[in-house]
mmCIF file of the N, C-alpha and C atoms, coordinates in Angstrom:
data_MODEL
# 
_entry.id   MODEL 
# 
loop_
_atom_site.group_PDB 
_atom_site.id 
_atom_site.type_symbol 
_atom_site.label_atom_id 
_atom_site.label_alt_id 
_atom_site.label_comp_id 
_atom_site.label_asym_id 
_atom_site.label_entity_id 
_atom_site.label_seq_id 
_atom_site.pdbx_PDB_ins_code 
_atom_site.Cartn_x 
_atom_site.Cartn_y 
_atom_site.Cartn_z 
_atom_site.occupancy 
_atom_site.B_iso_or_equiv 
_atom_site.pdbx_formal_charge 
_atom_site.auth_seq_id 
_atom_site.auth_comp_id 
_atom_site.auth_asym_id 
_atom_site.auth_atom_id 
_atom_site.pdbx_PDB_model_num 
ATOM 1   N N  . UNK A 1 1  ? -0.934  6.278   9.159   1.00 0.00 ? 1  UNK A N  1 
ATOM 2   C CA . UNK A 1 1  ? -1.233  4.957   8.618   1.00 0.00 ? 1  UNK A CA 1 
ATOM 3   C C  . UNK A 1 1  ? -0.985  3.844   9.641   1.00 0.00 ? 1  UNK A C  1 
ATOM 4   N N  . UNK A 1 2  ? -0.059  3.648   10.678  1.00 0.00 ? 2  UNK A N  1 
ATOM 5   C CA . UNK A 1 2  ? 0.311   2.370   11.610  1.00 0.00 ? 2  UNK A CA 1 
ATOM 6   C C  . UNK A 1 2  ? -0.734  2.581   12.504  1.00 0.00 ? 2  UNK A C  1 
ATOM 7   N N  . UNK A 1 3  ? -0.767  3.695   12.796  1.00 0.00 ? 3  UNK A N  1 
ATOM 8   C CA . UNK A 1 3  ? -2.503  3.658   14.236  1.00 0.00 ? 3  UNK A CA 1 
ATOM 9   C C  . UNK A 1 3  ? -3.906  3.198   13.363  1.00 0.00 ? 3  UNK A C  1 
ATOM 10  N N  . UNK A 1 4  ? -3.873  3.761   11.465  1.00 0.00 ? 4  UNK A N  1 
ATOM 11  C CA . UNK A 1 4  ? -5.396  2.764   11.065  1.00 0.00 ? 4  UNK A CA 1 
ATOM 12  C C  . UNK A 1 4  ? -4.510  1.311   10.835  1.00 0.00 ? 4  UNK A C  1 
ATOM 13  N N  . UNK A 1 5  ? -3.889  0.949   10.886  1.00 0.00 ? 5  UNK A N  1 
ATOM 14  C CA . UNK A 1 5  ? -3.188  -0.243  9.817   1.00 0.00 ? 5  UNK A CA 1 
ATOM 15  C C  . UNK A 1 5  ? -3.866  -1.076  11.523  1.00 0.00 ? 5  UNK A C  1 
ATOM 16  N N  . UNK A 1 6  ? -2.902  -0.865  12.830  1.00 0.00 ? 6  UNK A N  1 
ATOM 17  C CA . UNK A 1 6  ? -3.085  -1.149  13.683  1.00 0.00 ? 6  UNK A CA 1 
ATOM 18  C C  . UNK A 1 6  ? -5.065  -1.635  14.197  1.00 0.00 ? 6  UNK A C  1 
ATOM 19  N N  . UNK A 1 7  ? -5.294  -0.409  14.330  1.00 0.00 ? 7  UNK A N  1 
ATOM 20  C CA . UNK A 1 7  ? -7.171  -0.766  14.740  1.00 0.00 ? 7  UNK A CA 1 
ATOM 21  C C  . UNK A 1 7  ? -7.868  -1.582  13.572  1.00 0.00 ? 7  UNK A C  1 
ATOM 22  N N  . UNK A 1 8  ? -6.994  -1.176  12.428  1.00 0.00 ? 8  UNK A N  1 
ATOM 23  C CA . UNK A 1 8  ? -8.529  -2.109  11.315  1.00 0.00 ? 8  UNK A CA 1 
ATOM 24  C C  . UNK A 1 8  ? -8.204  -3.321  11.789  1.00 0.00 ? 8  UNK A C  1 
ATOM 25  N N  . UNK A 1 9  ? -6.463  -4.029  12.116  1.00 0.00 ? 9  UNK A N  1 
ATOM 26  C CA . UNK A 1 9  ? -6.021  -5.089  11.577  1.00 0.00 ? 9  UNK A CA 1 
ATOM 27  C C  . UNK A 1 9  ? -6.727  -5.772  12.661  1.00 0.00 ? 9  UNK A C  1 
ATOM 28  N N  . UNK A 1 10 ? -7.184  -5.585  13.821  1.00 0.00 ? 10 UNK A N  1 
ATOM 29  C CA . UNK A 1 10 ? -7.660  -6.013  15.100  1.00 0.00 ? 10 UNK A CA 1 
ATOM 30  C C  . UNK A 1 10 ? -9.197  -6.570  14.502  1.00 0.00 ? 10 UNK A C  1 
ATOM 31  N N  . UNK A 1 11 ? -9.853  -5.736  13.559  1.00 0.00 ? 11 UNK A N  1 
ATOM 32  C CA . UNK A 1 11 ? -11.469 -6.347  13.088  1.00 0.00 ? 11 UNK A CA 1 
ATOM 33  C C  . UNK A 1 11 ? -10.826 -7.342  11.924  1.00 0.00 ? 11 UNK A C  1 
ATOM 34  N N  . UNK A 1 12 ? -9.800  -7.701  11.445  1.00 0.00 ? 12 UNK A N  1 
ATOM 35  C CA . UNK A 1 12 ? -9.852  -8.693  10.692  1.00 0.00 ? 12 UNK A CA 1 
ATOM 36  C C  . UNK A 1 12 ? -9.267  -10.000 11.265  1.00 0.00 ? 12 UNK A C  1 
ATOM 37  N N  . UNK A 1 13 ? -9.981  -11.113 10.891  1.00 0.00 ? 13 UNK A N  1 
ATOM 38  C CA . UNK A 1 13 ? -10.034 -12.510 11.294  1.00 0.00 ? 13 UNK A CA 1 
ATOM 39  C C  . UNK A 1 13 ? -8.573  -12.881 11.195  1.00 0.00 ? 13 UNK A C  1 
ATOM 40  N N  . UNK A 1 14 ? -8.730  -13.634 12.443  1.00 0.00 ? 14 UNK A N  1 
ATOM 41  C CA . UNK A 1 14 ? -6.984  -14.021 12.542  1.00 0.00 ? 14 UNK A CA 1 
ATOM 42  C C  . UNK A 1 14 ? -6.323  -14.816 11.226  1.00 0.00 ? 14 UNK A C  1 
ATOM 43  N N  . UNK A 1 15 ? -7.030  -15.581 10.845  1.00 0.00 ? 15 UNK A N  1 
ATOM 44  C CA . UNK A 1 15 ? -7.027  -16.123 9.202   1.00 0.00 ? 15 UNK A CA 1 
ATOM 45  C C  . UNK A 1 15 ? -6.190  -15.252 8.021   1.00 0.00 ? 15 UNK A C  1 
ATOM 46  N N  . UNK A 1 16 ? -6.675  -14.173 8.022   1.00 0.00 ? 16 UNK A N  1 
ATOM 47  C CA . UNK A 1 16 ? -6.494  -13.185 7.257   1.00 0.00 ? 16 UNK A CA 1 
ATOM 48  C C  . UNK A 1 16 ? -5.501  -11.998 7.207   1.00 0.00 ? 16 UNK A C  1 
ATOM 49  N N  . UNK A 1 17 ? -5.163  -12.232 8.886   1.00 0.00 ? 17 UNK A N  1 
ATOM 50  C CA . UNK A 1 17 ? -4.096  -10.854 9.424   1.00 0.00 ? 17 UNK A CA 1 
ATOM 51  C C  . UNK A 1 17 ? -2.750  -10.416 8.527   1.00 0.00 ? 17 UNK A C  1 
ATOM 52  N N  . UNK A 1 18 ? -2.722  -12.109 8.397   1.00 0.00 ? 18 UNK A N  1 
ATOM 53  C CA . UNK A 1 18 ? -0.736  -11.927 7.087   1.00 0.00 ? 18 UNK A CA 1 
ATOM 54  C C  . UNK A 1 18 ? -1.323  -11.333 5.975   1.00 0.00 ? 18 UNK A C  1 
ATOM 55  N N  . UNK A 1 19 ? -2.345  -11.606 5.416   1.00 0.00 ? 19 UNK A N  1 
ATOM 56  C CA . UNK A 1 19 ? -2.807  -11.015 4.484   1.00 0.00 ? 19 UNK A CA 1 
ATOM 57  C C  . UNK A 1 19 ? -2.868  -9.391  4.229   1.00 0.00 ? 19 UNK A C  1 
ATOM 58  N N  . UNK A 1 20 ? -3.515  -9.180  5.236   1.00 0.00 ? 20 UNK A N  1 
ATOM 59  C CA . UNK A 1 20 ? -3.800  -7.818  5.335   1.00 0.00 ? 20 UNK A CA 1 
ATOM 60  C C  . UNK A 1 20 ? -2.642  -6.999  5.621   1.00 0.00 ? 20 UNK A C  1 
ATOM 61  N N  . UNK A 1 21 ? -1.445  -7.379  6.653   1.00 0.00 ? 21 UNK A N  1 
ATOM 62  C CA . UNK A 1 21 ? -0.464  -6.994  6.467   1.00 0.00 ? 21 UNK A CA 1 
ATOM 63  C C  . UNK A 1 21 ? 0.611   -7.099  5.650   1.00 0.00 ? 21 UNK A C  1 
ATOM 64  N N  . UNK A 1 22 ? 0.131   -7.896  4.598   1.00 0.00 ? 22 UNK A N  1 
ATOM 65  C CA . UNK A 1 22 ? 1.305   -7.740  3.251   1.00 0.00 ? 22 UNK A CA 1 
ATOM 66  C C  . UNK A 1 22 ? 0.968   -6.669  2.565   1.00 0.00 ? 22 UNK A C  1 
ATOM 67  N N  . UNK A 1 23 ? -0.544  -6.381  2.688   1.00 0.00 ? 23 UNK A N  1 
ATOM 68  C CA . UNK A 1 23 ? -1.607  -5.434  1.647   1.00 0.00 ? 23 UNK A CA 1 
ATOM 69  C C  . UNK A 1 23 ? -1.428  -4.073  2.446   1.00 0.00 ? 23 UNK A C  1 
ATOM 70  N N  . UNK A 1 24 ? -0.860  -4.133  3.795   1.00 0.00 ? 24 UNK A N  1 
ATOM 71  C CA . UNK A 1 24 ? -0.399  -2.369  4.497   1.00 0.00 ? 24 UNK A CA 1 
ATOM 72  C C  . UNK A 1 24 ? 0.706   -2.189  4.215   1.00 0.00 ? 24 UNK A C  1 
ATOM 73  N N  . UNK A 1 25 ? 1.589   -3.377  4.346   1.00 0.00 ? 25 UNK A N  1 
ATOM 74  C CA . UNK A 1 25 ? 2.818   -3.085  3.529   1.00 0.00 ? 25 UNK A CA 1 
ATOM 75  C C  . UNK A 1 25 ? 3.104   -2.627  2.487   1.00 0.00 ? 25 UNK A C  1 
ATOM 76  N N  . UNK A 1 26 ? 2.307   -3.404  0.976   1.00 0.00 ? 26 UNK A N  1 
ATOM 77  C CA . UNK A 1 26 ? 2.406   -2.789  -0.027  1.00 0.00 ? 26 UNK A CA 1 
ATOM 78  C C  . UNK A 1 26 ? 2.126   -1.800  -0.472  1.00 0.00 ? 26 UNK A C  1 
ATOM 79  N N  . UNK A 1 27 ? 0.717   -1.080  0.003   1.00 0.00 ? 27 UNK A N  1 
ATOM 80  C CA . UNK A 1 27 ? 0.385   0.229   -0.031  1.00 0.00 ? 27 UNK A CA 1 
ATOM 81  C C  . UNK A 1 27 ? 1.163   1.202   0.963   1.00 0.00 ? 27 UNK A C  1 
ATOM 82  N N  . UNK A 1 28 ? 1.774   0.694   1.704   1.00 0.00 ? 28 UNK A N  1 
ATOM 83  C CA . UNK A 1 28 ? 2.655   1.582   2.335   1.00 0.00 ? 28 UNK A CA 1 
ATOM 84  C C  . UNK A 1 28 ? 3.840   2.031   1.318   1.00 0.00 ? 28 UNK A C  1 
ATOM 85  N N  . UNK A 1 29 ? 4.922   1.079   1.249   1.00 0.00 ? 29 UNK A N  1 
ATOM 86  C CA . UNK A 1 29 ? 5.683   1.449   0.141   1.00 0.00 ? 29 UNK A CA 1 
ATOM 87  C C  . UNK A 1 29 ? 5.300   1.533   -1.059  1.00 0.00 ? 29 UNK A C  1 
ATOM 88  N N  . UNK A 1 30 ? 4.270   1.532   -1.723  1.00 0.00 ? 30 UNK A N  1 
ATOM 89  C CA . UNK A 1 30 ? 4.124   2.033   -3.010  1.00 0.00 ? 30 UNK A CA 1 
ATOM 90  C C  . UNK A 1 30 ? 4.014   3.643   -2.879  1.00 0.00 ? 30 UNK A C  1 
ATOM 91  N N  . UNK A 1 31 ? 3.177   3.917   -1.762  1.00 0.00 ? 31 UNK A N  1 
ATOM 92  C CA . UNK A 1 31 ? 2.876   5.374   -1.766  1.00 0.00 ? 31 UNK A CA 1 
ATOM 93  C C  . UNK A 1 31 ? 4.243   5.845   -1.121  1.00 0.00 ? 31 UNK A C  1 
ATOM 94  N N  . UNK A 1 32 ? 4.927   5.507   -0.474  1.00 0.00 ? 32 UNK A N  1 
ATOM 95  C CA . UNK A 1 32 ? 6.353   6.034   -0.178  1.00 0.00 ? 32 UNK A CA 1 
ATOM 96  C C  . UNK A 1 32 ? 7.434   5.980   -1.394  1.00 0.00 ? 32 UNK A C  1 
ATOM 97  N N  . UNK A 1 33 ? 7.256   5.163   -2.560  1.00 0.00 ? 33 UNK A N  1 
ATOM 98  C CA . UNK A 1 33 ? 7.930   5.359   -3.552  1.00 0.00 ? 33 UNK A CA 1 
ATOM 99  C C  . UNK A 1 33 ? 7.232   6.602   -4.514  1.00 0.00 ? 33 UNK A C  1 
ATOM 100 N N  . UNK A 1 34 ? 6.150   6.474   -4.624  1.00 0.00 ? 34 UNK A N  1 
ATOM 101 C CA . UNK A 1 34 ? 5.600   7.590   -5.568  1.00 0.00 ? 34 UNK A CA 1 
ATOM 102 C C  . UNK A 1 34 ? 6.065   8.957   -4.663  1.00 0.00 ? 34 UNK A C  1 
ATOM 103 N N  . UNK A 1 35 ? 5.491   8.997   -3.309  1.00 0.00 ? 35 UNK A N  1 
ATOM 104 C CA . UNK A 1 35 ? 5.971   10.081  -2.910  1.00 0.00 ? 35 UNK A CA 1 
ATOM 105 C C  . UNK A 1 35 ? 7.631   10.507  -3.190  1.00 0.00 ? 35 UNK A C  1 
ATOM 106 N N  . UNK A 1 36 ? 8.366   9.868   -3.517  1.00 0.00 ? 36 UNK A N  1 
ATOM 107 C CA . UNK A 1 36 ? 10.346  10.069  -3.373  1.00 0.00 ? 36 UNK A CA 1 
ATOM 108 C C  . UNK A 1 36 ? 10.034  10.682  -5.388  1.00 0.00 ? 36 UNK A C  1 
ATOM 109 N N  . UNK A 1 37 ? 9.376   9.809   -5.943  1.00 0.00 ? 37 UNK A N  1 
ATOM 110 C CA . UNK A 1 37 ? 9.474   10.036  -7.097  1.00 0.00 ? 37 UNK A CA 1 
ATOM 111 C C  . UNK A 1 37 ? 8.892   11.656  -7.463  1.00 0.00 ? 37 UNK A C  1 
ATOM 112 N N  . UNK A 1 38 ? 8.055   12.082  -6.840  1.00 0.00 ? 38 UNK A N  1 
ATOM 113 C CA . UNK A 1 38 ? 7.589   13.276  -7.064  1.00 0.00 ? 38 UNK A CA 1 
ATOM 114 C C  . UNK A 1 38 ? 8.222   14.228  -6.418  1.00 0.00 ? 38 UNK A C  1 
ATOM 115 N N  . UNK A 1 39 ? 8.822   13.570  -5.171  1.00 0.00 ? 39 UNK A N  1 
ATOM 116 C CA . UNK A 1 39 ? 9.943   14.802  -4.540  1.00 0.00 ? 39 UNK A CA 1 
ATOM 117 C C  . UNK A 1 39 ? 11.274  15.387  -5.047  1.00 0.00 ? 39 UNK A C  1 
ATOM 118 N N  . UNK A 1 40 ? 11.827  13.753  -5.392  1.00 0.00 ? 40 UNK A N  1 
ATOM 119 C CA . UNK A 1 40 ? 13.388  13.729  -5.573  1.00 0.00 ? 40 UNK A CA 1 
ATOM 120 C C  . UNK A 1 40 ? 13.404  14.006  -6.798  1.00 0.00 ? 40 UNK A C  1 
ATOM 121 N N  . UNK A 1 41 ? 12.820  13.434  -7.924  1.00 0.00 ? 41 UNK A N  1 
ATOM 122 C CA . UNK A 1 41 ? 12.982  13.258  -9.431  1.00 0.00 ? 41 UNK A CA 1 
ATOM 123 C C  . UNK A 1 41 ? 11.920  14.317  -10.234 1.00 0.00 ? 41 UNK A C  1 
ATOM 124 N N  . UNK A 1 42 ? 11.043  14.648  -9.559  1.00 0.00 ? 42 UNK A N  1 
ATOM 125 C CA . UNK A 1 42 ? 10.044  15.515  -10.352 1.00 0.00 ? 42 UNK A CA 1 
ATOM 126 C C  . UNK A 1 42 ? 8.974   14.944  -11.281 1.00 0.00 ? 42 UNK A C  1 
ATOM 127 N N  . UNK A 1 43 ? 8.784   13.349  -11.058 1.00 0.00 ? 43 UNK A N  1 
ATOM 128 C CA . UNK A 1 43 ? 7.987   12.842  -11.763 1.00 0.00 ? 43 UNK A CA 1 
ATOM 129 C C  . UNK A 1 43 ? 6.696   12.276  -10.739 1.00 0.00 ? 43 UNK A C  1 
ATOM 130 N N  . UNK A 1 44 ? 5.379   12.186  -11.752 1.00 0.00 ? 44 UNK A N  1 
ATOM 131 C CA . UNK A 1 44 ? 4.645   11.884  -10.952 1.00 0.00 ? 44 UNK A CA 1 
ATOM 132 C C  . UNK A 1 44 ? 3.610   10.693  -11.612 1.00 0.00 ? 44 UNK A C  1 
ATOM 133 N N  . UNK A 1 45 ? 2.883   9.906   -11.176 1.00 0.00 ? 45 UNK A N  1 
ATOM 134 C CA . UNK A 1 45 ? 1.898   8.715   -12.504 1.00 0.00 ? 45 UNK A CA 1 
ATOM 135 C C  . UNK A 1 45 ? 0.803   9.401   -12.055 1.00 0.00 ? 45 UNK A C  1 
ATOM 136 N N  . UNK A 1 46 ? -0.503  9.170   -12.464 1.00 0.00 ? 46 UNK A N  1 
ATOM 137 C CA . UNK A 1 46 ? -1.725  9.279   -12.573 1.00 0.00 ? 46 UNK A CA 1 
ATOM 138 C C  . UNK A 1 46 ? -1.806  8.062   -11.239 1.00 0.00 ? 46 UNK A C  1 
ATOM 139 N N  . UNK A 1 47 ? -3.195  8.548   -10.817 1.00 0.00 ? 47 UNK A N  1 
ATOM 140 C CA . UNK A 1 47 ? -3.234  7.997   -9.378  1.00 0.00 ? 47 UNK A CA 1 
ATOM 141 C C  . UNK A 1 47 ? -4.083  6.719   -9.732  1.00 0.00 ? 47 UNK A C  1 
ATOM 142 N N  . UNK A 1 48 ? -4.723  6.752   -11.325 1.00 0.00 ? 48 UNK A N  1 
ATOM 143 C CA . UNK A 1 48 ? -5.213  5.066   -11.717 1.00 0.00 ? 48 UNK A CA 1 
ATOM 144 C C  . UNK A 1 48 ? -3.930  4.354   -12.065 1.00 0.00 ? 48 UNK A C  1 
ATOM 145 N N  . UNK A 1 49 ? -2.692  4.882   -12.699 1.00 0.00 ? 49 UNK A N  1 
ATOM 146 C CA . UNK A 1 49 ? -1.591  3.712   -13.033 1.00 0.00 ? 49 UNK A CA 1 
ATOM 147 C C  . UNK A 1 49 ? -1.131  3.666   -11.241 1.00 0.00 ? 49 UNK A C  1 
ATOM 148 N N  . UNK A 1 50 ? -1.067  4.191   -10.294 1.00 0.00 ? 50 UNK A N  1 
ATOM 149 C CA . UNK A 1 50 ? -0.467  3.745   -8.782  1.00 0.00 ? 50 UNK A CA 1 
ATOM 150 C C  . UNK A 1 50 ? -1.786  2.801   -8.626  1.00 0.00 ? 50 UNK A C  1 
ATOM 151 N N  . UNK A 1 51 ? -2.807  3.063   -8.791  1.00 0.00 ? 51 UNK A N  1 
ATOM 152 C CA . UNK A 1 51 ? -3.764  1.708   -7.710  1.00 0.00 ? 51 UNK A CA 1 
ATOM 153 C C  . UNK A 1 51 ? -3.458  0.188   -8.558  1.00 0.00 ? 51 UNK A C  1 
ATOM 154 N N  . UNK A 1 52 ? -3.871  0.691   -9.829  1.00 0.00 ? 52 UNK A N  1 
ATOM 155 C CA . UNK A 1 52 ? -3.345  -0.637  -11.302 1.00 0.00 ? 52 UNK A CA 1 
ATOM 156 C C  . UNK A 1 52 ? -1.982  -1.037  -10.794 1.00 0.00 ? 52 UNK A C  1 
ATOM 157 N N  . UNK A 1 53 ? -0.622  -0.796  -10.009 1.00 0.00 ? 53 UNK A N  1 
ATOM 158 C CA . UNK A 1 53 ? 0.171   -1.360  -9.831  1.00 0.00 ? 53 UNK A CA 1 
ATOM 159 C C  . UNK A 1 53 ? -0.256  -2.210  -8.649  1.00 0.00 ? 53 UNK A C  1 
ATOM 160 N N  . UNK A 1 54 ? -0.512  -1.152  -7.585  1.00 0.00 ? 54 UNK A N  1 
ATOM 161 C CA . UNK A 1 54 ? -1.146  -1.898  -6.399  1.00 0.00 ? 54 UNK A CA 1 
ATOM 162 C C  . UNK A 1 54 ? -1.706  -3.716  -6.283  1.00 0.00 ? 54 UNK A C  1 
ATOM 163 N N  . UNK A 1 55 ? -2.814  -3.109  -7.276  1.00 0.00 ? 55 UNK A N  1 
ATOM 164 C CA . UNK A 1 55 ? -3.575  -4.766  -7.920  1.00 0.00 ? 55 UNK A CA 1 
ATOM 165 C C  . UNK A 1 55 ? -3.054  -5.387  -8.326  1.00 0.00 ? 55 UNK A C  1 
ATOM 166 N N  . UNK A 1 56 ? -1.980  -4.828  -9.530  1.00 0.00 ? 56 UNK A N  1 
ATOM 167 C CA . UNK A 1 56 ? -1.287  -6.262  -9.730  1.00 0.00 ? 56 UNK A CA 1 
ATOM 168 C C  . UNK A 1 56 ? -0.261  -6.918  -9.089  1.00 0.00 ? 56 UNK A C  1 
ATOM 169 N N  . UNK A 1 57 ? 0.568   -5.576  -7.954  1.00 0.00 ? 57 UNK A N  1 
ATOM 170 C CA . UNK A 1 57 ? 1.299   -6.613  -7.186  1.00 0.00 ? 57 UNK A CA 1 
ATOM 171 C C  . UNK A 1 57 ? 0.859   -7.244  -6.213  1.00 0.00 ? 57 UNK A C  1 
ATOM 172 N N  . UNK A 1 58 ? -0.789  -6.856  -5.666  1.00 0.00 ? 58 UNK A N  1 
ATOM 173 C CA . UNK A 1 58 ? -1.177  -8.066  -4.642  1.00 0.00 ? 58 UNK A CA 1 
ATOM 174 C C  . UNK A 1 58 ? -1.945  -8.835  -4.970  1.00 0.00 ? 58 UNK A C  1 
ATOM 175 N N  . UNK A 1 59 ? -2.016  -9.108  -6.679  1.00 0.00 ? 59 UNK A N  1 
ATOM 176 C CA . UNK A 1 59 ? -2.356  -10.825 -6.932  1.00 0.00 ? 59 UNK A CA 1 
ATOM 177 C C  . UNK A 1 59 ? -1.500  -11.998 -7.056  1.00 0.00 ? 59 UNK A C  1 
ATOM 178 N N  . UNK A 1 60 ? 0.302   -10.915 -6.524  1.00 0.00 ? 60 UNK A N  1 
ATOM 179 C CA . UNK A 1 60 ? 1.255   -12.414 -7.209  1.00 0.00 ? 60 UNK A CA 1 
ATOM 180 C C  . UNK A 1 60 ? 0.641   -13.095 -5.906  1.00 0.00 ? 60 UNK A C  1 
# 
């Protein structure tokens, strides 16, 4: 993920870069929490309630 996070972030407009890196961030740790949750705890969500969180935490 940091070598695509890295090359995409280079085609997006300097305008936009914080943006996009709040949005690699968040999908970074969301999928690093689901992953701990399915490792450590044995639980897992449906992969529409992980993107539905996704969205709603990058409209605050």
């Amino acid at each position: 993920l940091p070598d695509w996070s890295l090359r995409s972030r280079k085609l997006v407009a300097k305008e936009h870069r914080k943006a996009f890196d709040s949005l690699c961030l968040l999908l970074t740790r969301n999928l690093w929490l689901e992953r701990n949750g399915r490792v450590f705890r044995n639980t897992s969500r449906p992969p529409v309630s992980l993107v539905e969180t996704i969205f709603d935490l990058s409209s605050l």
